[in-house]
N, CA, C and O of each residue as an XYZ file, in Angstrom:
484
protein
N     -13.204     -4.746      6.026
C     -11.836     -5.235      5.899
C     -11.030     -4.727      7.092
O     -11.334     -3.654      7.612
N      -9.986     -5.480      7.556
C      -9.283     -5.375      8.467
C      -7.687     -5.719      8.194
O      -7.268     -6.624      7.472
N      -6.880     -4.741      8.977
C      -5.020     -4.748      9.030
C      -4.953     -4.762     10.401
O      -5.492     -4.059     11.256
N      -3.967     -5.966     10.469
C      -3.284     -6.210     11.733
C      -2.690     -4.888     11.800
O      -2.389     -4.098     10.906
N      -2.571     -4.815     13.309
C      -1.315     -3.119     13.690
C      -0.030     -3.223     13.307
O       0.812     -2.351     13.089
N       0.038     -4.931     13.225
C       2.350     -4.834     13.233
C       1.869     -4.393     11.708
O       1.954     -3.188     11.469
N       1.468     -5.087     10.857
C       1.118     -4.796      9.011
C       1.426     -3.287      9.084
O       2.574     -2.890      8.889
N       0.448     -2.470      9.354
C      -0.063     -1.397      9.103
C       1.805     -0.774      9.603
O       2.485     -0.246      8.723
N       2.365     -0.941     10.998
C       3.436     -0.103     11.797
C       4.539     -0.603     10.943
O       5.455      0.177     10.684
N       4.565     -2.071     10.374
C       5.980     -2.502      9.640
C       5.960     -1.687      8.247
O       7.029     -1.317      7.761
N       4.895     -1.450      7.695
C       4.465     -0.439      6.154
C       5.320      0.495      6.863
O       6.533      0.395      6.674
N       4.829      1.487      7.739
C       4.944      2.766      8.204
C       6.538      3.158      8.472
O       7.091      4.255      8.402
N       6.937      2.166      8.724
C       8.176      1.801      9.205
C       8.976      2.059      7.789
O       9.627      2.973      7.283
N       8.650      1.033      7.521
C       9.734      0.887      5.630
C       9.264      2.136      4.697
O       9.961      2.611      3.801
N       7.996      2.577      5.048
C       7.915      4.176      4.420
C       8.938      5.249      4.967
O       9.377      6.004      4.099
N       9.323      5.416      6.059
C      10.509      5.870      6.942
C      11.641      5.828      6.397
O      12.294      6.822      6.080
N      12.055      4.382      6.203
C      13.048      4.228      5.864
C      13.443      4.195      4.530
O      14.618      4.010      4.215
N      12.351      4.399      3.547
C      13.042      4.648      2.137
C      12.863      6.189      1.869
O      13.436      6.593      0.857
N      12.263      6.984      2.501
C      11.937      8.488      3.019
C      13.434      8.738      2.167
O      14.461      8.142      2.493
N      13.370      9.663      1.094
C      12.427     10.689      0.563
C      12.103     10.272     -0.859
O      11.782     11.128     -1.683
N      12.189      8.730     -1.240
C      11.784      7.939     -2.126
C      10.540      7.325     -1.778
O      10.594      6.974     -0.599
N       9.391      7.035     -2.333
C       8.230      6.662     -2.738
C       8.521      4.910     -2.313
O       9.459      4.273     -2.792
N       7.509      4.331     -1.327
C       7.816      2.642     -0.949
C       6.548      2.154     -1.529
O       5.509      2.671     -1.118
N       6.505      1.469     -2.194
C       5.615      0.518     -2.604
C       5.603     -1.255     -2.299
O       6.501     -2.033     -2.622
N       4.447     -1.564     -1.661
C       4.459     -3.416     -1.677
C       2.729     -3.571     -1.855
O       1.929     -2.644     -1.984
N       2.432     -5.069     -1.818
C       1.388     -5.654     -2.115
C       1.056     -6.158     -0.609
O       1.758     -6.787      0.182
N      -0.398     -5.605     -0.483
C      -1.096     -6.393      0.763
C      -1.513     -7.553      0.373
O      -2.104     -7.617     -0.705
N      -1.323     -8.621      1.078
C      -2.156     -9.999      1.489
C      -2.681    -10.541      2.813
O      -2.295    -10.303      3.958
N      -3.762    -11.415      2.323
C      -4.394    -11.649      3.631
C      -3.996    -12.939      3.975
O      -3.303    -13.580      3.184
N      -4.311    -13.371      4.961
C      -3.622    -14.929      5.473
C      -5.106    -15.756      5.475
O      -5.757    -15.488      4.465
N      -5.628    -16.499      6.197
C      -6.576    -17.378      6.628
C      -8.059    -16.612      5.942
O      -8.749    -16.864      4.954
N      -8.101    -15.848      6.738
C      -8.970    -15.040      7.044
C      -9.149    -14.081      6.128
O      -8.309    -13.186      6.222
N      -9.870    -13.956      5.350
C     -10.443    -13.332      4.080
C     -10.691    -12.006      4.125
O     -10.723    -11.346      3.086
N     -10.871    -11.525      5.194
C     -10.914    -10.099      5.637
C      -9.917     -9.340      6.746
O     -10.226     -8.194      7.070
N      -8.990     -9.817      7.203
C      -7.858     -9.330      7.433
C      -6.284     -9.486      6.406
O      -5.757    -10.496      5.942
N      -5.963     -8.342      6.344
C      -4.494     -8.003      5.862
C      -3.664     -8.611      6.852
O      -4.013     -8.655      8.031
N      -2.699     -9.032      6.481
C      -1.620    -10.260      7.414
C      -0.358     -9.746      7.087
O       0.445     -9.940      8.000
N       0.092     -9.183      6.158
C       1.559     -8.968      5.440
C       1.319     -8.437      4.218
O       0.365     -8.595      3.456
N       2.459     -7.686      4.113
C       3.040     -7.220      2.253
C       3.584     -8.014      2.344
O       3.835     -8.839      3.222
N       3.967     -7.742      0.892
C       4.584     -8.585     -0.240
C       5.543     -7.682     -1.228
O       5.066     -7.064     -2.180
N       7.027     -7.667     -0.885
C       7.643     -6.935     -2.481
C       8.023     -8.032     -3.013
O       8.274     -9.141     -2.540
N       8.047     -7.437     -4.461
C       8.250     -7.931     -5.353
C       9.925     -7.600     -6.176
O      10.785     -6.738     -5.995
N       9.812     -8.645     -7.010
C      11.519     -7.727     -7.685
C      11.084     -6.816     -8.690
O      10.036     -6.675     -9.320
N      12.413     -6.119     -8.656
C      12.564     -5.126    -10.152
C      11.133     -3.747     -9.464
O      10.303     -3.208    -10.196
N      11.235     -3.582     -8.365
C      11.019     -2.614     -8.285
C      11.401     -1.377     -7.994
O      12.212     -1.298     -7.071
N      10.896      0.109     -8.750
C      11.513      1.044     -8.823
C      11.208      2.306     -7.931
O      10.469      3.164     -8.412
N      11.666      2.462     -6.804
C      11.654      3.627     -6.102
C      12.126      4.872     -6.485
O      13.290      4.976     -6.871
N      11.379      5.843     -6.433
C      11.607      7.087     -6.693
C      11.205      8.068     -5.787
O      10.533      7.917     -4.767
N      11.776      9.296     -6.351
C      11.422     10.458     -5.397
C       9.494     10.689     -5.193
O       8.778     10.722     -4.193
N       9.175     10.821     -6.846
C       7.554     11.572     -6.561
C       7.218      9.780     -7.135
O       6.228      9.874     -7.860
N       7.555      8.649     -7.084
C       7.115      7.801     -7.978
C       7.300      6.289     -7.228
O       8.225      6.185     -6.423
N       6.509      5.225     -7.461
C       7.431      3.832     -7.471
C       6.349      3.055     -8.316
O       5.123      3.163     -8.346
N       7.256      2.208     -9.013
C       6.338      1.516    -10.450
C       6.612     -0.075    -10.112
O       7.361     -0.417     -9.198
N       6.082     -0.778    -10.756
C       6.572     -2.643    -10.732
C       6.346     -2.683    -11.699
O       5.853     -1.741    -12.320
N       6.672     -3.964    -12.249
C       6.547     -4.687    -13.753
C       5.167     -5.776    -12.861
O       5.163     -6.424    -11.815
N       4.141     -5.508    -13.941
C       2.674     -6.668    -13.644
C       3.471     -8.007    -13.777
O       3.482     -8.991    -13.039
N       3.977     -7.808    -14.665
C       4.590     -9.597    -14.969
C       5.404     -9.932    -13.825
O       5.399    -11.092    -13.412
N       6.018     -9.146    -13.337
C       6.772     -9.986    -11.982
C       5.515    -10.462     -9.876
O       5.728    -11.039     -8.810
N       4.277     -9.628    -10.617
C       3.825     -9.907     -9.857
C       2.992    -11.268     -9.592
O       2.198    -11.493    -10.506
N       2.988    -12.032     -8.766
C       2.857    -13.513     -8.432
C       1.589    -13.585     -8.811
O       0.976    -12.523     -8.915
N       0.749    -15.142     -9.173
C      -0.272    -15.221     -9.201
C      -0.402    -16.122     -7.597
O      -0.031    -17.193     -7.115
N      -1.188    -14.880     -7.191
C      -1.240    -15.129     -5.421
C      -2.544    -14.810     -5.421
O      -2.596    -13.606     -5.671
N      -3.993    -15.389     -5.224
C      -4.754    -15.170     -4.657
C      -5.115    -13.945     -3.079
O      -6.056    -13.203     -2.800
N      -3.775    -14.299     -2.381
C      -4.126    -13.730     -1.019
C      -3.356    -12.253     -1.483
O      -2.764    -11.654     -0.585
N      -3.355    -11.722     -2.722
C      -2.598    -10.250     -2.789
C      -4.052     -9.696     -3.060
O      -4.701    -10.037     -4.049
N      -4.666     -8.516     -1.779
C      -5.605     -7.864     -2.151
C      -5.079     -6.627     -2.652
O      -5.703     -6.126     -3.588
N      -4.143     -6.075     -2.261
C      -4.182     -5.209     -3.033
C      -2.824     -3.999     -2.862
O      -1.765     -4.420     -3.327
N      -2.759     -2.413     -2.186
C      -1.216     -2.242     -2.546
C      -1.244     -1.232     -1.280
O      -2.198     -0.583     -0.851
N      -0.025     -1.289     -0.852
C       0.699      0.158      0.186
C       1.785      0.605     -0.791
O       2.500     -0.010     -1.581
N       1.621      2.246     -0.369
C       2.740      2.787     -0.635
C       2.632      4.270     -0.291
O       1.534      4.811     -0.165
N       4.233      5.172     -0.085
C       3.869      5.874      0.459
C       3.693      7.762     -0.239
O       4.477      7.868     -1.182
N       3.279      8.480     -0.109
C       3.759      9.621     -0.341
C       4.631     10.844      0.784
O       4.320     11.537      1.752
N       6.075     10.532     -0.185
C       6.635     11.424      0.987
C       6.311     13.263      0.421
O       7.062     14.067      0.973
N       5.630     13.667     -0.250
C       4.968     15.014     -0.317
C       4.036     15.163      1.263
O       3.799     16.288      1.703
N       3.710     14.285      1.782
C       2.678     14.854      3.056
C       1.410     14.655      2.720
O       0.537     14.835      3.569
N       1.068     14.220      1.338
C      -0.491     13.921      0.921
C      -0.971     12.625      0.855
O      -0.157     11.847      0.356
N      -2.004     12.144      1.188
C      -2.169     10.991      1.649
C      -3.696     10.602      0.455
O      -4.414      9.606      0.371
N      -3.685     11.603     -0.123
C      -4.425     11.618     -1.378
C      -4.237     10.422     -2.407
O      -3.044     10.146     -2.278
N      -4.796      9.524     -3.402
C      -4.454      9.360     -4.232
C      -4.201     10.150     -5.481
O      -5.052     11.021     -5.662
N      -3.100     10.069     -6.547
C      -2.948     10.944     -7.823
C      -3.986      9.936     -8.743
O      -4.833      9.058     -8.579
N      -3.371     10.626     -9.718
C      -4.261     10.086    -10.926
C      -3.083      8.967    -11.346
O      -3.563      7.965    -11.877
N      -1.858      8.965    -11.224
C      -1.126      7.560    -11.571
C      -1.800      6.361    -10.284
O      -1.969      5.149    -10.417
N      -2.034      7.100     -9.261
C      -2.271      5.764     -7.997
C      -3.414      5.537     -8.745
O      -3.147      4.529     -9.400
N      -4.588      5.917     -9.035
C      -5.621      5.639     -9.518
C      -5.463      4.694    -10.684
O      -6.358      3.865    -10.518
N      -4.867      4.421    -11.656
C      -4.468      3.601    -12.491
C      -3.943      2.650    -11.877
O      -4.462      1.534    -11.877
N      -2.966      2.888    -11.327
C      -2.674      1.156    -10.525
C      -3.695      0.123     -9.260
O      -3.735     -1.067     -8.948
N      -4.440      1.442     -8.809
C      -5.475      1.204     -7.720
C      -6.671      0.105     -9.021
O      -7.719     -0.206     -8.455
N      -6.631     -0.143     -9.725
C      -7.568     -0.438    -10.504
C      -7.252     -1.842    -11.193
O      -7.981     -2.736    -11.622
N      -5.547     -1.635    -11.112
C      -5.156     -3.130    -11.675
C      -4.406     -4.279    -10.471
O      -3.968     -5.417    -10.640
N      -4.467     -3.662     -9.588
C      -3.992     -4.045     -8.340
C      -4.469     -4.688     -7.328
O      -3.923     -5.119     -6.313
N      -5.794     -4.723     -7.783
C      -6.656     -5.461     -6.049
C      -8.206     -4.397     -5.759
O      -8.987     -3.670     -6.372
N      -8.007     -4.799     -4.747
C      -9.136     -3.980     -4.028
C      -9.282     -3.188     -2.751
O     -10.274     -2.699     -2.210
N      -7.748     -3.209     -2.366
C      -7.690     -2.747     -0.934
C      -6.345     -1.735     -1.367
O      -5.401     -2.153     -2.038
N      -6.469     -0.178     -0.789
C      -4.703      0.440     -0.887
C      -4.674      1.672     -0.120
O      -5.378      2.681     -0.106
N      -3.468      1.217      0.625
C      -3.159      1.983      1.617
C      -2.200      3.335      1.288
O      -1.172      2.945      0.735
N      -2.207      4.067      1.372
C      -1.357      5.366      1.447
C      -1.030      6.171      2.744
O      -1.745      6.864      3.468
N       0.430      5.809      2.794
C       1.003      6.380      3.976
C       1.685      7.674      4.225
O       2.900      7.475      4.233
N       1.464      8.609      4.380
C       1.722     10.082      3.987
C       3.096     10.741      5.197
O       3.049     10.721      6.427
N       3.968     11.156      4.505
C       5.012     11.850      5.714
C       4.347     12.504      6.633
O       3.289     12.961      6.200
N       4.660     12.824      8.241
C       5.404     12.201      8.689
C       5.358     10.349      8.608
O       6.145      9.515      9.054
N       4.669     10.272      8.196
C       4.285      8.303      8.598
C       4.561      7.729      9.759
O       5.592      7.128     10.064
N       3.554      7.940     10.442
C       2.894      7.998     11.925
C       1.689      7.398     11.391
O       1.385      7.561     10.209
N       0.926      6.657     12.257
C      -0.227      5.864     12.795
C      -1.378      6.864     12.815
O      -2.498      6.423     13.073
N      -1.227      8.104     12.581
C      -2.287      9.250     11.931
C      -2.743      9.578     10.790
O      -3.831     10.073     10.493
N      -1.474      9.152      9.871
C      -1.089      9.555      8.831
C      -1.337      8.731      7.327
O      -0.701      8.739      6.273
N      -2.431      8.110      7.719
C      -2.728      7.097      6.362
C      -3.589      6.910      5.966
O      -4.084      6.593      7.047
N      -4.631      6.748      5.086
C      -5.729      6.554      4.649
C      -5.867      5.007      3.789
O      -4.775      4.517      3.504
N      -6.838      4.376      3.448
C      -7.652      3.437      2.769
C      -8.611      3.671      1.712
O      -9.651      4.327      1.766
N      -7.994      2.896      0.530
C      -9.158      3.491     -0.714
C      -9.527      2.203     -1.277
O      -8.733      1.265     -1.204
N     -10.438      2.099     -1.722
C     -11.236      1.032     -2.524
C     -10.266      1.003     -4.271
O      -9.297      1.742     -4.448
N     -10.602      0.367     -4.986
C      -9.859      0.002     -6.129
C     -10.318      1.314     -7.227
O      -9.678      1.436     -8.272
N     -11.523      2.321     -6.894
C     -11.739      3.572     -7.574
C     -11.332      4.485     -6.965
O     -11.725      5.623     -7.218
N     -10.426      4.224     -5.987
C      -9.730      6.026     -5.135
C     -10.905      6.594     -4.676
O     -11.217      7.755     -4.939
N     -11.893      5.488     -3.685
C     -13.153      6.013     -3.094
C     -12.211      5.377     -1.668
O     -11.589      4.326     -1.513
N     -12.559      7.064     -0.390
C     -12.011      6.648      0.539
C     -12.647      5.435      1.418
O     -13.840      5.231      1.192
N     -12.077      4.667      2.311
C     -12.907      3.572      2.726
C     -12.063      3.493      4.501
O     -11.040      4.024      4.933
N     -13.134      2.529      5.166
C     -12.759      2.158      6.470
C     -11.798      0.830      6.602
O     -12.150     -0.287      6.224
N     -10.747      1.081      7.098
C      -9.899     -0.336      7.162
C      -9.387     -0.426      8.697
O      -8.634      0.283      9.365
N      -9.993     -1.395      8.916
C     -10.218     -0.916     10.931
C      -8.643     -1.870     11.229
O      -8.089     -2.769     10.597
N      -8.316     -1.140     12.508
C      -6.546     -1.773     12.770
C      -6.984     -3.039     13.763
O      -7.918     -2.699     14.488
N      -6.732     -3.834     13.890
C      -7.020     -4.712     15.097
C      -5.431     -5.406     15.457
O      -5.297     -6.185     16.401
């Protein structure tokens, strides 16, 4: 699987800017079945300090949503055991962007919080 760089820098970006609240959106892919192209927010979502939640029902029936970004502003780029629950109903692809949120600073997990390769092109 593959993320365009603007994808990956515009995440990184809006993790910044909701800093020291928790950003959450949905990855999708465009054409191409194995590249990430864009998030996706949704409404009625809730940012928080250690937290950010959605309502399933407001999320689209979109084929091209693989799966989720969001960030931790603690500095851990870990999944918890709540990401792990949503990592599971969410897709198959999820990014975690960890403070500072820099282009160093992020990891890729499979839909079991198994770390994985998500190459930038």
């Amino acid at each position: 699987m593959k993320i365009k760089k603007e994808c990956l820098k515009t995440i990184i970006e809006a993790a910044k800017e909701m800093h020291p609240k928790e950003f959450l959106a949905f990855l999708s892919i465009g054409r191409k079945k194995d590249l990430i192209e864009e998030f996706v927010i949704i409404p009625q979502m809730i940012y928080g300090r250690s937290s950010a939640s959605f309502n399933l029902a407001m999320l689209p029936v979109d084929k091209s949503i693989v799966g989720t970004a969001h960030s931790h502003p603690s500095g851990s780029y870990f999944p918890s055991s709540e990401d792990l629950i949503t990592f599971r109903k969410s897709g198959r692809i999820h990014v975690i962007v960890a403070y500072p949120y820099n282009e160093k600073n992020w990891k890729a997990y499979d839909s079991m919080g198994r770390e994985i390769i998500l190459e930038v092109i």
